[in-house]
C-alpha positions in Angstrom: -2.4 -0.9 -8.6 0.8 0.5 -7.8 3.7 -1.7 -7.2 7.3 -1.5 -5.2 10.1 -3.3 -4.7 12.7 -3.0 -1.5 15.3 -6.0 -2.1 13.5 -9.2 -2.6 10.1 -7.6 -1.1 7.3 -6.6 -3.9 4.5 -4.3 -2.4 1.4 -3.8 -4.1 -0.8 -0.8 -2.9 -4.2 -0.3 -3.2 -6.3 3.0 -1.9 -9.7 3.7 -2.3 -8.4 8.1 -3.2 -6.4 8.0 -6.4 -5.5 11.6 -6.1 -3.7 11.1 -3.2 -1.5 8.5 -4.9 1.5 11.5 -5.4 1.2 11.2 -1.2 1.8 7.6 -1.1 4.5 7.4 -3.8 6.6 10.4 -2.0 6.4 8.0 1.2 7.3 5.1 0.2 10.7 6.5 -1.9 11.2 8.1 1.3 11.5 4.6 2.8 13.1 3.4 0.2 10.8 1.5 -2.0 11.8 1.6 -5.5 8.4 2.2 -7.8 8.2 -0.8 -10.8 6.2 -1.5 -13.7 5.9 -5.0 -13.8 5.2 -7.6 -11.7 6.3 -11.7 -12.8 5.1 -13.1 -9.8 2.8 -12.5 -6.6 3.2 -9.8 -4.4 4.9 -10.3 -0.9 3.1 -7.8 0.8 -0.6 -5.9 -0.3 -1.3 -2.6 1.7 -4.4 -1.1 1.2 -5.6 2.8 2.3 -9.1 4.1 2.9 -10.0 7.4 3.7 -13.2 5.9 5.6 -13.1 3.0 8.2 -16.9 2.4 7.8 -18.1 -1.0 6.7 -14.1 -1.7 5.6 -13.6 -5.3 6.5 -10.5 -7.3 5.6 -11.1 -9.6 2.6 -11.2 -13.6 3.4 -7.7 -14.3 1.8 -6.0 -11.7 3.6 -5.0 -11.4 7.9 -5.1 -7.4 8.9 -1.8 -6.7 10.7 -2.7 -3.6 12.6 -5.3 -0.7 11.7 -4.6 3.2 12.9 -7.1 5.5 13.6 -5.2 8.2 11.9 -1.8 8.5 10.2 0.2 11.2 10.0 3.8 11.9 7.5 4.9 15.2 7.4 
């Protein structure tokens, strides 16, 4: 899984389409979240992407934020 760093914040990304991963990276430089290797402690933030809202439910140690219907960056 993917990680990024923006000051002290690490991000973690997971997303159920791999080939779309190119889409994801060129987002998140565009907000200014550096790409790392290596991670020596826990993530601040996970985000995770699905393609399909069926059945997706959020998993017992997490707390969903927000959900979107559809996302859009041109």
């Amino acid at each position: 899984m993917p990680l990024y760093a923006f000051h002290d914040l690490i991000l973690q990304t997971e997303q159920e389409d791999q080939d779309r991963g190119e889409d994801l990276d060129c987002l998140l430089q565009e907000l200014s979240w550096i790409r790392i290797s290596s991670l020596a402690r826990e993530p601040h933030i996970r985000l995770s992407i699905s393609l399909h809202a069926n059945g997706q439910s959020v998993p017992p140690a997490a707390r969903e934020v927000f959900r979107v219907d559809v996302l859009l960056c041109p």
